[in-house]
Backbone of each chain as ProteinMPNN parsed JSONL, in Angstrom:
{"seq_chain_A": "XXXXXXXXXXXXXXXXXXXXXXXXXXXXXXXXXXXXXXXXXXXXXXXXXXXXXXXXXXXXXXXXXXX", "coords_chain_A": {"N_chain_A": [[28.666, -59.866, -91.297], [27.372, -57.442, -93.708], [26.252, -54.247, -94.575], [24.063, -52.283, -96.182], [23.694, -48.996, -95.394], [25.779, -47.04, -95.636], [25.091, -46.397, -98.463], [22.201, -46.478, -99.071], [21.815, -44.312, -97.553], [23.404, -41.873, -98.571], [22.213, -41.994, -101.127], [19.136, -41.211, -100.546], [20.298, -38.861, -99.704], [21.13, -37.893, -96.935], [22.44, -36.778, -93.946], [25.094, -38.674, -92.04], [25.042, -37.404, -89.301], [22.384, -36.736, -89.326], [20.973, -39.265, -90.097], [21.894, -40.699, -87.42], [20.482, -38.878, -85.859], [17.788, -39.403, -85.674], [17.899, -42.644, -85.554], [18.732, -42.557, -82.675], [21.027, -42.879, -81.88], [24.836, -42.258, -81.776], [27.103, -40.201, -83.764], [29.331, -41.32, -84.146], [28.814, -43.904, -83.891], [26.957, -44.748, -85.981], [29.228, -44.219, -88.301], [31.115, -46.493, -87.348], [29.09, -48.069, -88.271], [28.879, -48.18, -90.749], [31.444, -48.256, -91.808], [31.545, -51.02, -91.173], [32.603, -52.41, -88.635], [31.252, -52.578, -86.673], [28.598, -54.372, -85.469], [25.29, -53.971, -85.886], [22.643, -53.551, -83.166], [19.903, -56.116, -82.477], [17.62, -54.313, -82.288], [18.75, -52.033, -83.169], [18.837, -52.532, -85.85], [16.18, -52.887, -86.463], [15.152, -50.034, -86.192], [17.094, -48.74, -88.064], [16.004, -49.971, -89.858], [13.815, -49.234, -90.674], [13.969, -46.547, -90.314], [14.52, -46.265, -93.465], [12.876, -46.737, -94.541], [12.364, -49.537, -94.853], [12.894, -53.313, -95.317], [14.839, -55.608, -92.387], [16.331, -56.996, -93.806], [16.707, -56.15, -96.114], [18.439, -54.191, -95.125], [20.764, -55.04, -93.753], [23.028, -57.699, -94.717], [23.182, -60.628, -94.215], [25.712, -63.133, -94.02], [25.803, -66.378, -94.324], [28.648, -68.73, -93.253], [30.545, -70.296, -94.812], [31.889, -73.737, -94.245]], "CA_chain_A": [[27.464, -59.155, -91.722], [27.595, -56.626, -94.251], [24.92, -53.309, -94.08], [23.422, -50.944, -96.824], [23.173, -47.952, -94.52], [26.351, -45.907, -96.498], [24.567, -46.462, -99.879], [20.915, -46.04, -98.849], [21.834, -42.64, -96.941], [23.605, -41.265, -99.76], [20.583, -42.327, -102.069], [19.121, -40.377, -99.95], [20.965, -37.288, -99.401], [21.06, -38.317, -95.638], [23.928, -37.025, -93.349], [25.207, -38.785, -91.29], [24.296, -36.631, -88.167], [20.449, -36.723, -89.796], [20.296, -40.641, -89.416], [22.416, -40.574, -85.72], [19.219, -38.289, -84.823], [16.96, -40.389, -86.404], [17.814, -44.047, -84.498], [18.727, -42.009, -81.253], [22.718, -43.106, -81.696], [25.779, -41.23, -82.007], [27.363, -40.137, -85.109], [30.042, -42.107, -83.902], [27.791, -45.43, -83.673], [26.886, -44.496, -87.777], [30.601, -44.226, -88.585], [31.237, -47.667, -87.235], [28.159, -49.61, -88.605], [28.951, -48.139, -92.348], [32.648, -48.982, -92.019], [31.711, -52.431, -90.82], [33.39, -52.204, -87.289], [30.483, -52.843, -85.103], [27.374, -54.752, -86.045], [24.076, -53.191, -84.812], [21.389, -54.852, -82.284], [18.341, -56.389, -83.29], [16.521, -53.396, -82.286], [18.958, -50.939, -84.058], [18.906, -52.78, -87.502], [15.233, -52.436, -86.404], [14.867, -48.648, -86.34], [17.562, -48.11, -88.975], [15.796, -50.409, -91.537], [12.135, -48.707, -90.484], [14.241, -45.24, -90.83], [14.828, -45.526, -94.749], [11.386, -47.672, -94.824], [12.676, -51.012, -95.754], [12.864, -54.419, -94.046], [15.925, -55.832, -91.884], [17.281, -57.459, -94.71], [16.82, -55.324, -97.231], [19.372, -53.141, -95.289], [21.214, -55.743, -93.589], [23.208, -58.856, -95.245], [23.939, -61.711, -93.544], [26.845, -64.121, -95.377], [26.525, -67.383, -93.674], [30.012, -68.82, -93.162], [30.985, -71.809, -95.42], [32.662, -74.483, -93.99]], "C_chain_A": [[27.874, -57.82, -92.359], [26.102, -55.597, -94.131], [24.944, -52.079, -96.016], [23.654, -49.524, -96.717], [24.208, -46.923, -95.641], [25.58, -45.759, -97.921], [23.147, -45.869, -99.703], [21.167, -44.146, -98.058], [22.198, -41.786, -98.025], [22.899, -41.181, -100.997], [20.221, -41.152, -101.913], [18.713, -39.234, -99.888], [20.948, -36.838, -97.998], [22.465, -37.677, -94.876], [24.125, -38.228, -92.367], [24.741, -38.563, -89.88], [23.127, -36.85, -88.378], [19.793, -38.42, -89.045], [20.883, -40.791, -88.172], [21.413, -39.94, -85.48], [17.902, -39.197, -84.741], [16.229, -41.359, -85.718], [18.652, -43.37, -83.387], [20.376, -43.004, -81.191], [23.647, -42.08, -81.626], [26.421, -41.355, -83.53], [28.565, -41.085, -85.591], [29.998, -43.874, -84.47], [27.823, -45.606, -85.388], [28.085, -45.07, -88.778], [30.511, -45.477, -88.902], [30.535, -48.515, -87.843], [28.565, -49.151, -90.387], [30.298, -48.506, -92.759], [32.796, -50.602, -91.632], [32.325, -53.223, -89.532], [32.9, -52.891, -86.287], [29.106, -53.483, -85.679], [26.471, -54.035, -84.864], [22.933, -54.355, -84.003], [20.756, -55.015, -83.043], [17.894, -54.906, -83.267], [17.332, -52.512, -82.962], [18.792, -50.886, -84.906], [17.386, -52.444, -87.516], [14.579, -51.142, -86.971], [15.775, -48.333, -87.498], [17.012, -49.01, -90.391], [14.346, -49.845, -91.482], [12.387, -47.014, -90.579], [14.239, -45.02, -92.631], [13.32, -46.656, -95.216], [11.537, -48.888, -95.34], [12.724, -52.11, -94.498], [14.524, -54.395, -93.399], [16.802, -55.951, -93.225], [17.226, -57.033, -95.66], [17.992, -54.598, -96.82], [20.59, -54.049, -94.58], [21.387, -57.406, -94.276], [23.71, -59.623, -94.622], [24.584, -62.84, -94.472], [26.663, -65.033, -94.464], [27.386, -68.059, -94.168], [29.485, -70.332, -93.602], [31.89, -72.25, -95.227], [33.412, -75.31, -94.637]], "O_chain_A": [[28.625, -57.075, -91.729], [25.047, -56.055, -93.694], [25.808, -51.414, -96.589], [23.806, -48.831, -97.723], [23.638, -46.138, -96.398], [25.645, -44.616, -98.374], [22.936, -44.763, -100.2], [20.545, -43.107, -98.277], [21.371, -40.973, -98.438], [23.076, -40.27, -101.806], [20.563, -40.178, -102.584], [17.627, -38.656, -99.94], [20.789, -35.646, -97.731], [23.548, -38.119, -95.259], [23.085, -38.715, -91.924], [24.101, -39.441, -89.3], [22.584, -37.295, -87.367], [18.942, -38.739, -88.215], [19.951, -41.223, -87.493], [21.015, -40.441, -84.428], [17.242, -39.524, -83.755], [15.055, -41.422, -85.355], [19.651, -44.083, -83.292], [20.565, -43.788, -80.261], [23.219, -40.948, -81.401], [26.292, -42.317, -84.286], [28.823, -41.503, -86.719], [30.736, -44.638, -85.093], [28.546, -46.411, -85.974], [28.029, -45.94, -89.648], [30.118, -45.918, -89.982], [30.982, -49.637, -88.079], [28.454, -50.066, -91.203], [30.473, -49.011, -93.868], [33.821, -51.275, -91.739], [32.479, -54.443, -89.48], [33.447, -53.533, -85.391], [28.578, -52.761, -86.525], [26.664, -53.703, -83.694], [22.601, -55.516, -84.242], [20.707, -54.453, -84.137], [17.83, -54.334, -84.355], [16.568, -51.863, -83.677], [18.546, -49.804, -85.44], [17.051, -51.737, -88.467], [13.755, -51.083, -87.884], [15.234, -47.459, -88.177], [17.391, -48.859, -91.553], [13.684, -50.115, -92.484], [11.468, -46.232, -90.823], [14.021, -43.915, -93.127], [13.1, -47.143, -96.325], [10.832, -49.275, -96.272], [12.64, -51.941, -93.282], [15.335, -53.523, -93.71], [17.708, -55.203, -93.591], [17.907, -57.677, -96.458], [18.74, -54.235, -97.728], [21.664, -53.613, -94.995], [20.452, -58.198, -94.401], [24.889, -59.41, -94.339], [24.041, -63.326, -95.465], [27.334, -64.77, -93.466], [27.327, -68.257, -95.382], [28.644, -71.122, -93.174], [32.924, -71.751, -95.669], [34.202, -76.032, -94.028]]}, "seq_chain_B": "XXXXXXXXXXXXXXXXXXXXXXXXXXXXXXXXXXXXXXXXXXXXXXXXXXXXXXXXXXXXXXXXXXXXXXXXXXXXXXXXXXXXXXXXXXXXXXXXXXXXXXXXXXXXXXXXXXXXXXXXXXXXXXXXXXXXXXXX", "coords_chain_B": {"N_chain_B": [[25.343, -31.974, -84.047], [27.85, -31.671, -81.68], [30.769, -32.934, -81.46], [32.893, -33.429, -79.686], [32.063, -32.541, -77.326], [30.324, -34.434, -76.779], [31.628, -37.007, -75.01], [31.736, -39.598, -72.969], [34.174, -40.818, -72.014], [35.46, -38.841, -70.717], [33.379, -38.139, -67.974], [34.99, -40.754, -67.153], [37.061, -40.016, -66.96], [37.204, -38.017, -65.154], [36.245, -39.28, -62.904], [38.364, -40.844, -62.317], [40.662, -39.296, -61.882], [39.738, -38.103, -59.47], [39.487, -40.159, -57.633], [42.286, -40.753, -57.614], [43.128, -38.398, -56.178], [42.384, -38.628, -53.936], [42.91, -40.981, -52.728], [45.631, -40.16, -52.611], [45.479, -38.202, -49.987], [45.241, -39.573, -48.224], [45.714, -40.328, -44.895], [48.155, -41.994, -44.278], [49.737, -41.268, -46.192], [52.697, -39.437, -46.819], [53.409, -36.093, -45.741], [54.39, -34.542, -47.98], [53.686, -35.614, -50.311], [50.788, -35.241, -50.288], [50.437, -32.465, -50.719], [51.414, -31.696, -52.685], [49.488, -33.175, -54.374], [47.17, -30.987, -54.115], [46.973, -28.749, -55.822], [46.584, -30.999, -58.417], [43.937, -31.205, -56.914], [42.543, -28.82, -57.142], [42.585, -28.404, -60.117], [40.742, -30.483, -60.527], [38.575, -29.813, -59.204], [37.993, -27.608, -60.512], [37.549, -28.365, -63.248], [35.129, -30.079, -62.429], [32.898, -28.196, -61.508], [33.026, -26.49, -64.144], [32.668, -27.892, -65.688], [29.987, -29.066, -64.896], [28.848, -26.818, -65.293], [28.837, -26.002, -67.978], [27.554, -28.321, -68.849], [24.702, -27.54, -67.944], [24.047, -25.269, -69.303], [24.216, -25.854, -71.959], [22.135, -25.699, -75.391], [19.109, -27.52, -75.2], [18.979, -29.254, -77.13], [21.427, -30.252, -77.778], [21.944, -31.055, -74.649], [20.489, -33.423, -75.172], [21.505, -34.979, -77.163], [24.145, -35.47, -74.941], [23.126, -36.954, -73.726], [22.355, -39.267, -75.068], [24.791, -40.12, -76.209], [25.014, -41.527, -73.653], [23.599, -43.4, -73.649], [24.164, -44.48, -76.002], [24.37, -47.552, -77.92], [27.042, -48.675, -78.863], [28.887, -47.452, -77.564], [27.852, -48.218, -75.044], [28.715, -51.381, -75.188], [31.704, -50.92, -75.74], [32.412, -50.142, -72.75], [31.241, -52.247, -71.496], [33.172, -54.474, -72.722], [35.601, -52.848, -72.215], [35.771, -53.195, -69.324], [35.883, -55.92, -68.932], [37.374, -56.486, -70.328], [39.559, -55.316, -68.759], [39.188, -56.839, -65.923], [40.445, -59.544, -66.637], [43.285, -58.939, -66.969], [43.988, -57.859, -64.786], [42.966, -59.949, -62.557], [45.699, -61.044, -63.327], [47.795, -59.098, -62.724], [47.006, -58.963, -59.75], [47.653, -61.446, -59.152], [50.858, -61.652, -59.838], [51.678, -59.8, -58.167], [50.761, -60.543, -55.534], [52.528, -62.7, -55.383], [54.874, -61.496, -55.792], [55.118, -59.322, -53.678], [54.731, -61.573, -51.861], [56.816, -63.477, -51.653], [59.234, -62.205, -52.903], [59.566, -59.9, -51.28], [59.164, -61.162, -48.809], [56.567, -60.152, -47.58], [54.529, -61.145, -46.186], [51.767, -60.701, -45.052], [51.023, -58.303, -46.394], [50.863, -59.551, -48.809], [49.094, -61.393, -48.199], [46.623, -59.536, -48.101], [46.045, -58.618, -50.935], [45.755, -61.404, -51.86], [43.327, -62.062, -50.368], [41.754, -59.944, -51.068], [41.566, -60.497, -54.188], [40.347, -62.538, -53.711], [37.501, -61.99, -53.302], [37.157, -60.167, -54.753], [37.026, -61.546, -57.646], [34.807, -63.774, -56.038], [32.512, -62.263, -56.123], [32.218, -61.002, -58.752], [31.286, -63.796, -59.948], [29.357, -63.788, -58.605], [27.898, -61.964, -58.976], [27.437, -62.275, -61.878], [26.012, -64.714, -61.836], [23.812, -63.581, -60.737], [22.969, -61.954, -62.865], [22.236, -63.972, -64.63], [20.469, -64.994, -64.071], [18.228, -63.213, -64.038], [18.531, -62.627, -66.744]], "CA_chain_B": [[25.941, -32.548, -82.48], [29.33, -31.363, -81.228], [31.878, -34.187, -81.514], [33.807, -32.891, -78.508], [31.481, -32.335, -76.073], [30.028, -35.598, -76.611], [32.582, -37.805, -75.141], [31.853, -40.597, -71.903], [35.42, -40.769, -71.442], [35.675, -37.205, -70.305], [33.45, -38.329, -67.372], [35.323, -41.463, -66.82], [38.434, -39.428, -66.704], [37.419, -36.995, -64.177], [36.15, -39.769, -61.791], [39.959, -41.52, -62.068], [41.534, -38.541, -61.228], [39.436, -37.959, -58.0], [40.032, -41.397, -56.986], [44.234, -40.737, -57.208], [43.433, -37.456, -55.078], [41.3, -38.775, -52.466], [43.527, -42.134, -52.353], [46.936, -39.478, -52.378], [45.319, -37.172, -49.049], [44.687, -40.445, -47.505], [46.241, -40.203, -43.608], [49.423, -42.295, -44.288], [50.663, -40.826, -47.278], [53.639, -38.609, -46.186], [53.036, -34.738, -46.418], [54.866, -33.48, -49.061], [53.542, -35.671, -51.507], [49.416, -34.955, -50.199], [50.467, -31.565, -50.806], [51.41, -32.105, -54.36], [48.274, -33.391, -54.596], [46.291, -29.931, -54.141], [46.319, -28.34, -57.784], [45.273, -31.964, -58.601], [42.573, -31.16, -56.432], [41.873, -27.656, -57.85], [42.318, -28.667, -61.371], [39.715, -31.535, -60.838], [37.243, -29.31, -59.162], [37.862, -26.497, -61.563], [36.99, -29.315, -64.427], [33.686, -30.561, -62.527], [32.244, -27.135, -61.975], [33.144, -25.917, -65.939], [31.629, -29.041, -67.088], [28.411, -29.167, -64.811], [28.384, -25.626, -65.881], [28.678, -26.002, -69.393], [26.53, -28.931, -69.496], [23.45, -26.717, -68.096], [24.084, -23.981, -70.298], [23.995, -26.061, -73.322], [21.129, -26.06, -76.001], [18.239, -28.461, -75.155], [19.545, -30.599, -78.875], [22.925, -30.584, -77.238], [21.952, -31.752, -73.654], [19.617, -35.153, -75.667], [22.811, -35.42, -77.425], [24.516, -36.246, -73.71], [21.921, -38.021, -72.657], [22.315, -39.946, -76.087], [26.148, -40.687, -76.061], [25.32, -42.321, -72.249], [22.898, -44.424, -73.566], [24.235, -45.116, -77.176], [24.902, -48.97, -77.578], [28.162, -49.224, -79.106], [29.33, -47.077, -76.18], [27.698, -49.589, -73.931], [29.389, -52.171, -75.739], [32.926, -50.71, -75.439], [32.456, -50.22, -71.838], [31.32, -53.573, -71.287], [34.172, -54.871, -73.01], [36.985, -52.532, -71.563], [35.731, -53.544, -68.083], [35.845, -57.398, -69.241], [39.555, -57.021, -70.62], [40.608, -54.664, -67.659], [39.319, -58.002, -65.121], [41.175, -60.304, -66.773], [44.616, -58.188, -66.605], [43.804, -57.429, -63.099], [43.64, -60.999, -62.297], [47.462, -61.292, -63.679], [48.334, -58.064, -62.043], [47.043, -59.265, -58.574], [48.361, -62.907, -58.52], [51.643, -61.164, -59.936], [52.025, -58.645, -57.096], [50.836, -61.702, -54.583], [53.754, -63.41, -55.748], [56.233, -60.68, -55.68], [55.497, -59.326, -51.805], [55.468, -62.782, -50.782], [58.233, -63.965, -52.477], [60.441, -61.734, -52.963], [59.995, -58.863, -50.339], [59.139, -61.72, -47.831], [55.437, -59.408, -46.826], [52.823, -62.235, -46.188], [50.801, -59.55, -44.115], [50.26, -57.747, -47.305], [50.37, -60.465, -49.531], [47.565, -61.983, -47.657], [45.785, -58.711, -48.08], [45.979, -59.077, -51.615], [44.883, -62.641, -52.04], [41.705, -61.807, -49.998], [41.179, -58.943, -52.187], [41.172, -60.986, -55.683], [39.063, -63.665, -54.162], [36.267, -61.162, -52.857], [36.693, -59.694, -56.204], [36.291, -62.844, -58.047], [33.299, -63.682, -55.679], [31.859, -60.739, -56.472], [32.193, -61.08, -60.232], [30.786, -64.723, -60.126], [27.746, -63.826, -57.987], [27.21, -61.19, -60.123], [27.311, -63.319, -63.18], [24.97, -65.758, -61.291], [22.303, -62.972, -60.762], [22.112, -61.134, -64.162], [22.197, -65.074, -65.834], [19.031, -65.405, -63.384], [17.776, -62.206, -64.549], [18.108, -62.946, -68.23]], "C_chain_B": [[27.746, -32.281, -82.656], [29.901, -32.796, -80.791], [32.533, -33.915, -79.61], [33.111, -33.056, -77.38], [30.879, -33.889, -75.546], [31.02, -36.805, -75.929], [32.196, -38.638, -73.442], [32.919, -40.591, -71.473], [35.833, -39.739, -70.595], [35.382, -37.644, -68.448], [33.986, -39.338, -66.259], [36.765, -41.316, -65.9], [38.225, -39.134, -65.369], [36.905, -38.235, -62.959], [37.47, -40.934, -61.163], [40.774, -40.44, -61.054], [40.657, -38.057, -59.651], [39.734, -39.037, -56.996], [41.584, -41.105, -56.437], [44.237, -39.066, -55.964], [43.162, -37.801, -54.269], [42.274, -39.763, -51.951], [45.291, -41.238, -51.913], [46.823, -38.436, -51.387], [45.138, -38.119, -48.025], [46.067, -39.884, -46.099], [48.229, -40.498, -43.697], [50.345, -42.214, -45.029], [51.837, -39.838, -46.622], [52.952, -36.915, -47.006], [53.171, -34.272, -47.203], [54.261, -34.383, -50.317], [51.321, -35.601, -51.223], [49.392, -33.534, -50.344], [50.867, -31.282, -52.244], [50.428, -32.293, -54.59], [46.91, -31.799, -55.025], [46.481, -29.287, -55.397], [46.056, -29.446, -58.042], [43.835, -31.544, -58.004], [41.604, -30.114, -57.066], [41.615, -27.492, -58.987], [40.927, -29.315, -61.41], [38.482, -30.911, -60.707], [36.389, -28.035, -60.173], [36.998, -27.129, -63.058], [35.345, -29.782, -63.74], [33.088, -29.124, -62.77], [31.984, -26.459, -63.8], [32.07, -27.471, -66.411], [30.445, -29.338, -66.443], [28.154, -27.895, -65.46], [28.016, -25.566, -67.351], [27.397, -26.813, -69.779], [24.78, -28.071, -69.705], [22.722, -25.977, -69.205], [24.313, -24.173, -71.722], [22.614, -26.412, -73.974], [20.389, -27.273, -75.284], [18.504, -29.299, -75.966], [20.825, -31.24, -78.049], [22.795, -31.673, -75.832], [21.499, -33.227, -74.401], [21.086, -35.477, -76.107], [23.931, -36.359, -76.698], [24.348, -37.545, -73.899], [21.836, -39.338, -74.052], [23.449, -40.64, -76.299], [25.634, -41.732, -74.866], [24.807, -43.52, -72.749], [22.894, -45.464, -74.757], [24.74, -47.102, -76.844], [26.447, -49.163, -78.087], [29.147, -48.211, -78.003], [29.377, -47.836, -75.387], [28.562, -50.37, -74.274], [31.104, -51.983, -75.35], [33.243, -50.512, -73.99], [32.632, -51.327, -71.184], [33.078, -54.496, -71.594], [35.704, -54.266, -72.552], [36.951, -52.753, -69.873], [36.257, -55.097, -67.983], [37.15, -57.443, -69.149], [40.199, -56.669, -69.627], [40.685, -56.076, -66.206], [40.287, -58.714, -65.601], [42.412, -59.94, -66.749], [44.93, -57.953, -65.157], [43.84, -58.558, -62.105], [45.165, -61.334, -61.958], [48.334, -60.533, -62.699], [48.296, -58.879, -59.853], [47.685, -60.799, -58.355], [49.891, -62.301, -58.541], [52.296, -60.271, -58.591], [51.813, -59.428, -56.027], [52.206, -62.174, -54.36], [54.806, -62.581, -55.218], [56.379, -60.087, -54.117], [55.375, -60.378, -51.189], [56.791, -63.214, -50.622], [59.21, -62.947, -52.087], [60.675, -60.461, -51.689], [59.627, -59.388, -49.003], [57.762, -60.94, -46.949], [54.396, -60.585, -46.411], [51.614, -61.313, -45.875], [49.908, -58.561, -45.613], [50.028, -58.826, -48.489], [48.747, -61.215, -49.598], [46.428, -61.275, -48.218], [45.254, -58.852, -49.473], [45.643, -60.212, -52.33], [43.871, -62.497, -51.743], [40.552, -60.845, -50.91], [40.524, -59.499, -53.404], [40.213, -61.715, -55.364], [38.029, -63.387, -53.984], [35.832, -60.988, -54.37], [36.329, -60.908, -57.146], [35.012, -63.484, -57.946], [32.474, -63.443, -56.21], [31.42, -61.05, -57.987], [31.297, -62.438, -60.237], [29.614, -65.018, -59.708], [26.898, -62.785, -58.692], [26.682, -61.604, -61.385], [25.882, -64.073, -62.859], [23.784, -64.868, -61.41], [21.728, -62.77, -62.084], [21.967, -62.692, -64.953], [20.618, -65.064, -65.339], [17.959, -64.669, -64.379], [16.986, -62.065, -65.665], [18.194, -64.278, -68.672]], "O_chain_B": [[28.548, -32.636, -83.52], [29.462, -33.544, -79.917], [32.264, -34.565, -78.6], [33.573, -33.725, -76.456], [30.923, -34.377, -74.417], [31.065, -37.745, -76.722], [32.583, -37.859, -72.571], [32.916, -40.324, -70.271], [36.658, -39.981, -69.713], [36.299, -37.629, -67.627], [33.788, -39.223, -65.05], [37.302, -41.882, -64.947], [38.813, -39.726, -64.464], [37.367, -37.917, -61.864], [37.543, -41.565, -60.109], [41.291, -40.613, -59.95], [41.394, -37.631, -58.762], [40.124, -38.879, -55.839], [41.995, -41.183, -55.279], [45.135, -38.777, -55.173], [43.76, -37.261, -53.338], [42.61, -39.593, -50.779], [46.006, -41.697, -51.023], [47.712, -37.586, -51.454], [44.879, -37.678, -46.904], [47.075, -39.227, -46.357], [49.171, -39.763, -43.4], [51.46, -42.723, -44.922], [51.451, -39.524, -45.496], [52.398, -36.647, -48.072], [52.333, -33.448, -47.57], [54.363, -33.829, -51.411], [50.646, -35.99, -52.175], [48.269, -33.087, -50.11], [50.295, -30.329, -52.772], [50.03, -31.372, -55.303], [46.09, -31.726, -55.94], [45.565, -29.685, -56.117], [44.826, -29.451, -58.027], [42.788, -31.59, -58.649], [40.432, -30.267, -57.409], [40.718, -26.723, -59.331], [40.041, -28.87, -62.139], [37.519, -31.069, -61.458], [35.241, -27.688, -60.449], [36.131, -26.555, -63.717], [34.403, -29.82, -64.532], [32.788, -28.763, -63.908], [30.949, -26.109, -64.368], [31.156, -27.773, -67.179], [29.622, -29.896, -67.168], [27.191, -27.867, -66.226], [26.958, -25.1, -67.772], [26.502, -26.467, -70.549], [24.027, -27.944, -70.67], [21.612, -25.973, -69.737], [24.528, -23.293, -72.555], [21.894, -27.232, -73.406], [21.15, -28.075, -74.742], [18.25, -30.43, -75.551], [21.067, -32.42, -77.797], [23.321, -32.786, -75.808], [22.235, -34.183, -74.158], [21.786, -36.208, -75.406], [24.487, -37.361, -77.148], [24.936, -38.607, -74.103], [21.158, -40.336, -73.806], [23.298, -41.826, -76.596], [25.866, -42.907, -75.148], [25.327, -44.597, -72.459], [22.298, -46.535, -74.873], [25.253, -47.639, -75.862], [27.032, -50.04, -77.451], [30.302, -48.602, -77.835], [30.403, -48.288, -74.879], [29.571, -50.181, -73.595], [31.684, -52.866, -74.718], [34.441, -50.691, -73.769], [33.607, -51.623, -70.494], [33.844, -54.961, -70.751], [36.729, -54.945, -72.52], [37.952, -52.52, -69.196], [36.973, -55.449, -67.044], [37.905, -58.044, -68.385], [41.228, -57.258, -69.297], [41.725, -56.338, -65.601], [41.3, -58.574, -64.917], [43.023, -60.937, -66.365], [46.026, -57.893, -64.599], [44.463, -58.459, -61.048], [45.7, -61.705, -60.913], [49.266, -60.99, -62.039], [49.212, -59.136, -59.072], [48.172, -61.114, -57.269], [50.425, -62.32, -57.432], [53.488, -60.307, -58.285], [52.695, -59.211, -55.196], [52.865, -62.043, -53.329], [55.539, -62.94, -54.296], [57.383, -60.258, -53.425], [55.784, -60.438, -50.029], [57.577, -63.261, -49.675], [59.865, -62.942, -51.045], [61.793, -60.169, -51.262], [59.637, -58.62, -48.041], [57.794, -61.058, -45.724], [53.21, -60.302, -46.575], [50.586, -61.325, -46.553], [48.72, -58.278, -45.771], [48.929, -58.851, -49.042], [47.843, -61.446, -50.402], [45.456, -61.849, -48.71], [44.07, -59.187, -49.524], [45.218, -60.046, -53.473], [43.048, -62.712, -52.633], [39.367, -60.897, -51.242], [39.372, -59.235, -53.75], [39.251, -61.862, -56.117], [37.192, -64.217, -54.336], [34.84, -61.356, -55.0], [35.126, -61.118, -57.302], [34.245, -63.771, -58.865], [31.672, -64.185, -56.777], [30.251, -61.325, -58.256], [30.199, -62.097, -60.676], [28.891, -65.958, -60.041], [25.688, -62.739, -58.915], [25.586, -61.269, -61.834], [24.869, -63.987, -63.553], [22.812, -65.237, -62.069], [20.621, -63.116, -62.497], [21.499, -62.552, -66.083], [19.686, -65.12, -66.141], [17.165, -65.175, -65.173], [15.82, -61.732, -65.876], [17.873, -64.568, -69.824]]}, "name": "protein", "num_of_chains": 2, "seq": "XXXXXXXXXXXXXXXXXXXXXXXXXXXXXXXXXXXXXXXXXXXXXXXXXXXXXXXXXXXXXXXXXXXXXXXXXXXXXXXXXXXXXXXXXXXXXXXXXXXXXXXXXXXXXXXXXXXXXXXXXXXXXXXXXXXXXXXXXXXXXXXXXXXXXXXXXXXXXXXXXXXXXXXXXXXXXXXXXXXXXXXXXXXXXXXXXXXXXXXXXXX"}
């Protein structure tokens, strides 16, 4: 699963720290989901796709895997 | 938000190192090394006080901040998972160390002790499992 979140923040003009206050994470948490590290819960992709006003999948991409 | 201050590990730390003091004043340790122990002790308490202190005496933004690291999920997550990997090592470790005071230093007495230990713990873990599956 690939994510939006570095592109849409920088749109923006978002820090980092701004959206970590935002969806009640750490700046840490941010880091990780824009480097691709850590996928987010339902409910985070939740609040971080209802933070820049868009749907799940507008800010989240899911690749299903071809066999 | 202060990077630094924010950190779970910090308190994870300080409740390791009380463990190795409390477990190194225990009765049958020999003296001179429960006496080594004491600046451990004074360091550790010197570190809770400074850091309940600090925490108080930080901004209202700063304390949510805390209270935000504890409850972040990919925190959770890494917890979860360094508890997960540390069982399964701990397994190895205890059959390993079974093995070796039976075996080789001929202890059964503690060996034993050790077998009873893993399979409590095991238990434990599998009745635990059993509840939260209930649960959820």
């Amino acid at each position: 699963m690939t994510n939006r979140i570095a592109e849409l923040r920088k749109a923006r003009k978002i820090s980092q720290v701004e959206l970590a206050d935002g969806v009640d994470v750490t700046r840490q948490t941010i880091i990780s989901l824009e480097s691709g590290r850590y996928n987010a819960s339902l409910l985070l992709a939740h609040k971080i796709a209802r933070y820049f006003g868009l749907t799940i999948e507008e800010v989240f991409l899911f690749e299903e895997e071809t066999t | 938000m202060n990077k630094g201050r924010v950190n779970p590990l910090f308190d994870d730390l300080l409740n390791t190192g009380l463990l190795v003091a409390i477990g190194l004043n225990s009765s049958f340790v020999p003296d001179w090394l429960s006496a080594c122990t004491i600046p451990l002790w004074l360091i550790i308490l010197a570190a809770l006080i400074f850091v309940r202190w600090k925490r108080k005496s930080l901004p209202r933004e700063e304390q949510q901040d805390l209270k935000r690291a504890e409850t972040d999920e990919r925190n959770l997550m890494i917890r979860e998972k360094a508890a997960w990997m540390w069982i399964r090592v701990e397994y190895w470790l205890m059959l390993g160390m079974f093995w070796a005071v039976g075996v080789i230093f001929h202890r059964s007495d503690i060996a034993y002790t050790i077998y009873w230990i893993s399979i409590i713990h095991w238990f434990g873990l599998v009745a635990a499992r059993w509840w939260l599956s209930r649960k959820y």
